[in-house]
N, C-alpha and C positions, 0 to 999 in steps of 0.2 A: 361442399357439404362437410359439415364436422364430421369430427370420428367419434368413438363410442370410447367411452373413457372405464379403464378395469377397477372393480374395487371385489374385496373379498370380507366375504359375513359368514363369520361361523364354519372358517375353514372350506365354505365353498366360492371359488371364482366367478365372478359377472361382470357386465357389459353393460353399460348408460348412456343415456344420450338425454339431457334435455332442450327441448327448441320447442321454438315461437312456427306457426305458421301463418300466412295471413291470404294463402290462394284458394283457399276451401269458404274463403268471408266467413269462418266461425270464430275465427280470432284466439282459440284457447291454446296457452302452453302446453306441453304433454309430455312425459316422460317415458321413455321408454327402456326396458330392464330386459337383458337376457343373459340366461344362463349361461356361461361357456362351454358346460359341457353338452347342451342341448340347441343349438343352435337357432331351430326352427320354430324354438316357442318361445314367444314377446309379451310381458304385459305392456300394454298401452294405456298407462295413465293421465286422463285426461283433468285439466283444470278450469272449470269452467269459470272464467273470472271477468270482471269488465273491462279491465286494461293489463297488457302484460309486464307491468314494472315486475313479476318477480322474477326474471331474465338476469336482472341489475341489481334492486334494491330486496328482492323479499318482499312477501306477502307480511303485512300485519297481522298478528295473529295475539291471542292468549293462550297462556297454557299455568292452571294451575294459580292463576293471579297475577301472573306475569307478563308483561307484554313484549313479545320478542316479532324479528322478522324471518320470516322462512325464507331462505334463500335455497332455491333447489339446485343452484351452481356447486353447491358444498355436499360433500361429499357423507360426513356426518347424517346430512336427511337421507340423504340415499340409503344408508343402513338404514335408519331407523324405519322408513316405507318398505323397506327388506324385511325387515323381521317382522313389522308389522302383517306385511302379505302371508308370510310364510304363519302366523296365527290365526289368519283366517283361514287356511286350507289351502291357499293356491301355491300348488305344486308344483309353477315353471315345469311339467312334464306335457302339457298341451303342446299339440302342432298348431303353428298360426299363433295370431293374438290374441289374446285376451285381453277386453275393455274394462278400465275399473277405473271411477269416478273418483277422481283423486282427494277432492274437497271431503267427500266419504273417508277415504283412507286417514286424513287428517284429523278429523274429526272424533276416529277410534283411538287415535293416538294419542286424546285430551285436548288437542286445539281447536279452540274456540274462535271462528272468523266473524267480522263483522259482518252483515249482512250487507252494508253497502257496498261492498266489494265482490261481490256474490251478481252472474250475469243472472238474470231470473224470464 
């Protein structure tokens, strides 16, 4: 099993993990975020997509007129789905997980995904 990898936003410490699973046959990658000093509370960011090349390559994505690839390996998105959670209200203070549709997440953040990449 990986390890959960540390990064710090805004002078607070956290915990990531992203992975592939393929024993549940839903096939989506998901991210997973916790607080360090909270232990017990997880978002569980799920990505619903058709194939998981963003493991490797990034998702293709727009943002703004741009066409860039979201690689969730890099540490850079990790913030930026950081700060973006943290404007919507969720306050890593829950016990257990919290689900949140990560294509949602992205979407607040200005990117704009094709739809063919999109599981539907």
């Amino acid at each position: 099993m990986r390890r959960f990898r540390k990064i710090i936003v805004d002078k607070i410490e956290y915990k990531w993990l992203f992975r592939y699973d393929d024993y549940d046959y839903i096939n989506y990658p998901y991210l997973l975020i916790v607080m360090n000093s909270r232990q017990k509370a997880t978002l569980n960011i799920n990505f619903p997509i058709k194939e998981h090349f963003m493991l490797n390559n990034g998702l293709p994505a727009t943002i703004q007129g741009n066409k860039v690839s979201i690689n969730l390996n890099q540490p850079a998105y990790i913030s930026q789905i950081i700060h973006q959670c943290r404007e919507n209200g969720e306050s890593f203070e829950q016990d257990g997980y919290k689900y949140l549709n990560g294509l949602e997440v992205l979407k607040e953040m200005g990117y704009e995904i094709d739809p063919i990449y999109l599981k539907i």
